[in-house]
C-alpha positions in Angstrom: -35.7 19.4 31.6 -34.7 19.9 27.8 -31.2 17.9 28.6 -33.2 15.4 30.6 -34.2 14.3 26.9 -31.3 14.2 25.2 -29.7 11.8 27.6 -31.5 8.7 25.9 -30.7 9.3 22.1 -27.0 10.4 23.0 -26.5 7.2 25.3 -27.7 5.3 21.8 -26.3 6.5 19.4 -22.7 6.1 21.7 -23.6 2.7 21.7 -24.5 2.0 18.0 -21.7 4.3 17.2 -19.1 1.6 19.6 -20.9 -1.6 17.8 -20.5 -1.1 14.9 -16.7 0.2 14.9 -15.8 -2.9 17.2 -17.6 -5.3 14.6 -18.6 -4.5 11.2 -16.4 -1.7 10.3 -13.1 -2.7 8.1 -10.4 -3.7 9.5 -6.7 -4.1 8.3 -6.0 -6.8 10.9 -5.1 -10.1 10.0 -7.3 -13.2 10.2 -5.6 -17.0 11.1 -6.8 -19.9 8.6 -7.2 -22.0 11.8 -10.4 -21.1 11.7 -11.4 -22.9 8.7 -12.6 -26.4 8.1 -10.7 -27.9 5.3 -13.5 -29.8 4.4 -16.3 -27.1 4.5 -17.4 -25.4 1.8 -19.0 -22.4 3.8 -17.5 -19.2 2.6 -16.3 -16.9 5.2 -14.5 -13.6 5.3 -10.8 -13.4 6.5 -8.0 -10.6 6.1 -4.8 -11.9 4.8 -1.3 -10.3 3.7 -0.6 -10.6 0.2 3.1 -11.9 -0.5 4.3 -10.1 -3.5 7.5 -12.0 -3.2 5.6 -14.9 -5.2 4.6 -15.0 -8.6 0.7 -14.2 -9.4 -0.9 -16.5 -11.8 -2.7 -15.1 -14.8 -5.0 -16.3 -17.6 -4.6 -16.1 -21.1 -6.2 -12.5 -20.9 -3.5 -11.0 -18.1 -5.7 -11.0 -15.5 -5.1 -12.2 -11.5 -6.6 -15.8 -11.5 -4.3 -16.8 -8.4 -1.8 -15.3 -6.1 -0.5 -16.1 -2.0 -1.4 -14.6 1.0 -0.3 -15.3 4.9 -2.3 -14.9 7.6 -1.8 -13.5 11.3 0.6 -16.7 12.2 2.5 -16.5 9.0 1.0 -19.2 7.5 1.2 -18.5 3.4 -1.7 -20.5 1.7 -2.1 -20.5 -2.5 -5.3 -18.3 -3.0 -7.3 -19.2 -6.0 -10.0 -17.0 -7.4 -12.9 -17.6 -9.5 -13.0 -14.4 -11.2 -9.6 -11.6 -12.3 -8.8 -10.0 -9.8 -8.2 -6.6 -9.8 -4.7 -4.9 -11.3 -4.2 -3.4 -8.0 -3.9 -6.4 -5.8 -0.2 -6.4 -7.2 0.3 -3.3 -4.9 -1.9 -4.6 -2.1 -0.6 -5.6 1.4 -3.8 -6.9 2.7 -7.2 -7.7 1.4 -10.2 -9.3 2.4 -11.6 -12.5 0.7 -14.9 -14.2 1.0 -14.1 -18.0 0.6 -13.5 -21.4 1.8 -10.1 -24.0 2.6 -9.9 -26.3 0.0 -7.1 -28.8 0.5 -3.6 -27.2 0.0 -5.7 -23.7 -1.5 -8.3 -21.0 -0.3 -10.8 -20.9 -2.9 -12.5 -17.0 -3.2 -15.5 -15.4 -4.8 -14.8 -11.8 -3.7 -11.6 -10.2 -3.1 -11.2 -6.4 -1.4 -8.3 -4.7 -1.5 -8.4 -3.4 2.4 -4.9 -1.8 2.5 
């Protein structure tokens, strides 16, 4: 009777457990920038390759105010950042921003190093 019991809470936690790796845990796979509306400004999270074969911008301090990233077709887009970002980025093979298309650039408020 005792395992009779147990058979509800295991079933549930198996299937928190398989919803939330399949959907909100991190990920290192790329995004695609086809998903974004040039025109939008709704921020949204992608995962994007950094090149480090490109320069990074800086500001007058030395800090990370832009740098280019490619996406799961190869498509390389100029990411600009509101804030630094972090030193480590230089290292970085893929991240995940929080931001929108805008024109010829992806404009980000938060940038997290994934990989």
């Amino acid at each position: 009777m005792k395992s009779s019991k147990l058979i509800l809470p295991t079933i549930l936690i198996v299937v928190i457990a398989v919803i939330y790796f399949n959907y909100f845990a991190p990920t290192q796979k790329l995004g695609s920038f086809d998903k974004f509306d040039g025109g939008s400004e709704i921020n949204q999270q992608i995962n994007v390759g950094v090149v480090r074969s490109k320069d990074f911008e800086r500001d007058a301090n030395g800090g990370i105010v832009s740098f280019y990233a490619h996406d799961k077709n190869n498509v390389e887009i100029k990411i600009t950042l509101h804030e630094p970002a972090p030193e480590e980025i230089v290292n970085a093979e893929v991240v995940e921003l929080m931001g929108h298309l805008h024109g010829n650039s992806f404009v980000t408020s938060k940038v997290s190093i994934i990989k």
